[in-house]
N, C-alpha and C positions, 0 to 999 in steps of 0.2 A: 419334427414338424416345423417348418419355415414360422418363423416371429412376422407379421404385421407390422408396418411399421404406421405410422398416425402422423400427420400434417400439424404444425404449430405454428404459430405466426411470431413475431420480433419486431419491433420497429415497423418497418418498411417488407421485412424478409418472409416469407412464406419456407419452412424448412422441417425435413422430416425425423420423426427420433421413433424409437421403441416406447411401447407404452411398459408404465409402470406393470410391475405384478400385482397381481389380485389379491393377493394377503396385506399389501401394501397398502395405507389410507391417504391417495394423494405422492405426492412424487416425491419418492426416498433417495437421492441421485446416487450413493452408493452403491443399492440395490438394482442401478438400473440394468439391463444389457452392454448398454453402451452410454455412460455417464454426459450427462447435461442438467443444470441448476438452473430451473427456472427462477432462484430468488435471485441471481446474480446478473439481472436484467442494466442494473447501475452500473455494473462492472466495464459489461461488453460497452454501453451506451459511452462511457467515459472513451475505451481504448475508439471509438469511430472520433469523436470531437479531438483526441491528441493528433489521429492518423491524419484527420483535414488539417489542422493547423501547420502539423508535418512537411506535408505534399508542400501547402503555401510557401515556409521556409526552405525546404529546398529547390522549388522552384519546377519542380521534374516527377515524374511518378517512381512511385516507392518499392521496392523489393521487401515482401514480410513475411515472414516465418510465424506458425504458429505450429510447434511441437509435439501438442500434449492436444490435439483437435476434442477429441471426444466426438459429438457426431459433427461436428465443424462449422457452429452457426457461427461462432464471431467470426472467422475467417469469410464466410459466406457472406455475412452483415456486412462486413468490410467492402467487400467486392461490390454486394449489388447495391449498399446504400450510400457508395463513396463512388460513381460510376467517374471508369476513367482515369481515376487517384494511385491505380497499381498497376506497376512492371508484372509482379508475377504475385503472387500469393502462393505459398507455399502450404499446404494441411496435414498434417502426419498424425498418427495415430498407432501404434503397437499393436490395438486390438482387432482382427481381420472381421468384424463387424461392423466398425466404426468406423476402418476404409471403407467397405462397402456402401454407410450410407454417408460418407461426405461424399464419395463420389456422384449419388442419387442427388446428394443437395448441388452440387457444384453444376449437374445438370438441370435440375429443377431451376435455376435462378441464370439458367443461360451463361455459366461466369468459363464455358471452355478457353482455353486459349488464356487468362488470365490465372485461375485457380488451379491448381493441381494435387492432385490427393498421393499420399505416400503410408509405405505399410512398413516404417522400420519404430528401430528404437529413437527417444527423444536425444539421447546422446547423441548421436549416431549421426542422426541426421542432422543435427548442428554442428558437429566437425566437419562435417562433409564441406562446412561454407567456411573454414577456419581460412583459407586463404585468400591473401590482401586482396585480388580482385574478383574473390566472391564473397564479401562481405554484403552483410544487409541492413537496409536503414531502420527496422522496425523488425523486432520480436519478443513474442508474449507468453511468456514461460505459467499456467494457469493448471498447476496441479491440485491432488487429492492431497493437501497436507503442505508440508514444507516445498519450498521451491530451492532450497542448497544444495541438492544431488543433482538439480540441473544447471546452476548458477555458473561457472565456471565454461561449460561449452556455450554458455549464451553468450559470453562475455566477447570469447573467440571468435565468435560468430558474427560481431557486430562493426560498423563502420567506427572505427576512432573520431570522435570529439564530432559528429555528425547524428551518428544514430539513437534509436531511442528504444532500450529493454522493458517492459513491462513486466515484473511478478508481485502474483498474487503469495499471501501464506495463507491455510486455513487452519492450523496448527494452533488455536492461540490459546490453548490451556497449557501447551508446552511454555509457549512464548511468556507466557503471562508469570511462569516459575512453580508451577501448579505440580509439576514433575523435576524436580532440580535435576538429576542423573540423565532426564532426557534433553534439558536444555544447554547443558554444560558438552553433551556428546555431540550434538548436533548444530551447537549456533556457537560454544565456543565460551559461556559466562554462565553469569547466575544474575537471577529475579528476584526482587524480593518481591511479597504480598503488598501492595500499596496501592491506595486509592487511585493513583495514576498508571497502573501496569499498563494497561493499553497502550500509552505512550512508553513506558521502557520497552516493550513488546518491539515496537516499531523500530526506535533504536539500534536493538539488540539484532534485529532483521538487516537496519541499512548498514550495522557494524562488518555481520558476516557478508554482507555481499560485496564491500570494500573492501575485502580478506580475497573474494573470491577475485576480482577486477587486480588486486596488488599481486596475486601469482604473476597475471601477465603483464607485470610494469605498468599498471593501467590504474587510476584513478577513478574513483563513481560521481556523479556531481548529481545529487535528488533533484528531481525537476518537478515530481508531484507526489506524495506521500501522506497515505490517509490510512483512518481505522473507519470501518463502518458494515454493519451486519452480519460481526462475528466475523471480519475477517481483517488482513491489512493487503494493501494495493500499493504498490511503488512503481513510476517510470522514472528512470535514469538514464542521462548516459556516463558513457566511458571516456574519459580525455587523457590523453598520451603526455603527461605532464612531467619534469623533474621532483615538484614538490611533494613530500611524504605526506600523511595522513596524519600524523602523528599530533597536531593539534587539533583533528575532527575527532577524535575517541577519547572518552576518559568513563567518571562511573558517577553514580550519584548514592553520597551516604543518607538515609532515613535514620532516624528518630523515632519509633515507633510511640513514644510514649506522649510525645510535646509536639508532633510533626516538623519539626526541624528538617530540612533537608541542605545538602550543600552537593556542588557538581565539583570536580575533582578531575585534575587531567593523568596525577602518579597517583597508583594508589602506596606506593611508599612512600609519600610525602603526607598522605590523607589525615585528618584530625580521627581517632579513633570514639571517641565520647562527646555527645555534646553537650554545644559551651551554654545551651540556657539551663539545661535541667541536667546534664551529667551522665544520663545513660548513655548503654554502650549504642554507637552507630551500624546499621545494617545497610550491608553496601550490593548494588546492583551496578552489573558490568563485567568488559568490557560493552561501550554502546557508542554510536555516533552520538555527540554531542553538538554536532555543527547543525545548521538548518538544513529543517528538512524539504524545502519547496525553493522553486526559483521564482520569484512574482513577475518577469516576465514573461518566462511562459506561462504561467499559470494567464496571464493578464492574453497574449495572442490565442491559447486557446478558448478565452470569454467571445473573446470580436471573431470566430467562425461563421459566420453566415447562413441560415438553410438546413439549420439543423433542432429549431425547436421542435419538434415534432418527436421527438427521441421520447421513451415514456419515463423517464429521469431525469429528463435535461434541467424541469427547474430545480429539485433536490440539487443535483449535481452544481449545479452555478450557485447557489446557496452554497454548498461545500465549499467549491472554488473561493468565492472570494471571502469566504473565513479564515482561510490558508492563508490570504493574502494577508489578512491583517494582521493572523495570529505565528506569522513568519520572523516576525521582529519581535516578540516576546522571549522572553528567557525559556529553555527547556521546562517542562513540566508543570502540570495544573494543579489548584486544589480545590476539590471537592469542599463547597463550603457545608453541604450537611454533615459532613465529616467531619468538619473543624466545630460548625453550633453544635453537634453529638457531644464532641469532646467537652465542648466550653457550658452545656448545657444552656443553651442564648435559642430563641427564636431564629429561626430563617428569612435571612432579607431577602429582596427581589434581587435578582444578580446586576442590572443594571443599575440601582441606587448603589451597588455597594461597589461597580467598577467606576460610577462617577465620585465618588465618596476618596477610594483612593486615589482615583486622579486628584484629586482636590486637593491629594495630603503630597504631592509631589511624583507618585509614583506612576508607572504604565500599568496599561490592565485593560484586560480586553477576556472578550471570548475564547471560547477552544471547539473546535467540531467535534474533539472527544467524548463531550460530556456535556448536557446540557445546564447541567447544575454544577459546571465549575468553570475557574475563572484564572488565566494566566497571570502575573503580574511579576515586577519585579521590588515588590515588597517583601521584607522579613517576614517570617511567617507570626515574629511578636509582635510588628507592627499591625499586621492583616486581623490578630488576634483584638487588640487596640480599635481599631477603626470597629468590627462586627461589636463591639461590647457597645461601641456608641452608637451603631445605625441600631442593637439593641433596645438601648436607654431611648432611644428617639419613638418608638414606635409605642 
């Protein structure tokens, strides 16, 4: 018996999906026919504000691949809420349901002649574009899980030192080192348990995809990279460059016991114990250690125009310019409930305690990561020092 399918809205986009199953309470997106995440409304909302800023910078309309469609709203949202902004849009899907209704949607939002639906594989139909004058300036690798089994044809796929890759990971009990044997087989390192995983997480993500970009003598340069609702998001591009990577990767040793931590480019050069309390150090890596955002584009895509209307646009610009601030910080946060647990101290307001160590010489700022932690390039004995006094004060 033929599935129903049900009308949803987006944005601006009117588009159609399978309804949940009736054992289901609410939308289970694994379980669905044909998979779509209504919580990942920020997701899609972000990739329309890079595609405008996009268009802007090249000057011309865009060619964009999206792989992995499911029922094809972002590709669809792209089309009908970006009118004009696209050469071609590309929507593929494996599942011969999910062609069926992107193509429904692609009709529905009037997008023929621009959008086009395809029923292959996601590999597949990204080689297809590997050659130099069918590269494309824009695509969005947005799978169930890891996005590394696609990373490498995206790479191919993409315009050198021009275009802009987009992957999602949902992955992040792997990422996070929650399964060593599966994060070591698939990204290439090891996690340690730390208050800051979310950000080794992220690393560990932007290290293998610069794995995948150096197969093809290619370079990655993050242009925006975040953690947020249980997942990480990365746009990058690719640039055709001589210079190696070899100073954006190293590790970071923990301290479990003092929270010590130190970033490290060899790990055979690495201090094995550390130097305030002696225990042995636990080390996380290989990871990108270089920044992870470029503040000018992050900064061209704030000034797009005509797009407040987006239903995340102001979360997202909040994120945005956290990035920005939090781009010139040292790698890695700390959780100061983590540190007053430790020290047994009262909790400060995180603002008293980042003007507190600016005051004492040092940088220090927020993180999007966490709202209860606080980047800085303070020793973690000095950080220790400063909370025992905003302590003593209160």
């Amino acid at each position: 018996m033929p599935v129903e399918s049900i009308v949803f809205k987006e944005g601006k986009t009117y588009f159609k999906i399978f309804p949940p199953e009736k054992k289901d309470k609410g939308f289970v997106p694994k379980n669905l026919k044909v998979f779509y995440n209504p919580r990942m409304v920020a997701n899609r909302d972000l990739s329309i504000m890079v595609c405008a800023s996009l268009k802007r910078k090249l000057g011309r309309r865009i060619a964009a691949l999206e792989p992995l469609s499911g029922c094809g709203v972002r590709g669809v949202r792209l089309g009908n809420e970006l009118e004009d902004f696209f050469q071609i849009i590309l929507l593929n899907d494996i599942n011969p349901l999910a062609f069926k209704l992107i193509k429904e949607n692609i009709e529905m939002n009037c997008l023929r002649g621009v959008a086009y639906a395809f029923n292959e594989d996601a590999n597949f139909i990204m080689n297809l574009f590997s050659q130099a004058d069918w590269r494309l300036d824009y695509i969005d690798v947005d799978p169930f899980g890891s996005p590394i089994p696609y990373a490498s044809a995206a790479v191919g796929a993409a315009k050198f030192n021009s275009s802009i890759i987009a992957f999602t990971a949902t992955d992040m009990s792997v990422l996070c080192g929650v399964y060593p044997a599966k994060i070591f087989s698939k990204y290439g390192a090891l996690a340690a348990r730390t208050e800051y995983s979310h950000e080794t997480a992220l690393r560990i993500l932007l290290y293998r995809l610069s794995l995948a970009a150096g197969a093809h003598e290619l370079t990655v340069k993050p242009l925006i990279s975040y953690y947020m609702d249980h997942y990480l998001r990365v746009y990058l591009s690719v640039v055709k460059t001589s210079s190696s990577m070899i100073n954006q990767v190293g590790y970071i040793g923990q301290c479990m016991k003092c929270l010590y931590r130190s970033t490290v480019m060899n790990i055979e050069q690495a201090v094995l114990n550390c130097p305030l309390c002696g225990s042995k150090l636990v080390f996380s890596g290989p990871m990108w250690v270089d920044k992870i955002c470029d503040e000018e584009f992050i900064k061209n895509v704030l000034t797009v125009r005509g797009l407040e209307y987006l239903p995340s646009f102001r979360r997202l610009t909040n994120i945005l310019n956290t990035l920005i601030l939090e781009n010139n910080m040292p790698p890695f946060y700390y959780d100061i409930h983590v540190l007053c647990d430790l020290m047994q101290l009262k909790v400060p307001k995180i603002d008293a305690l980042i003007d507190k160590i600016s005051i004492n010489g040092f940088k220090a700022g927020r993180t999007h990561f966490s709202t209860k932690s606080v980047k800085t390039d303070a020793p973690v004995d000095v950080l220790k020092q400063i909370l025992r006094s905003l302590s003593s004060e209160c």
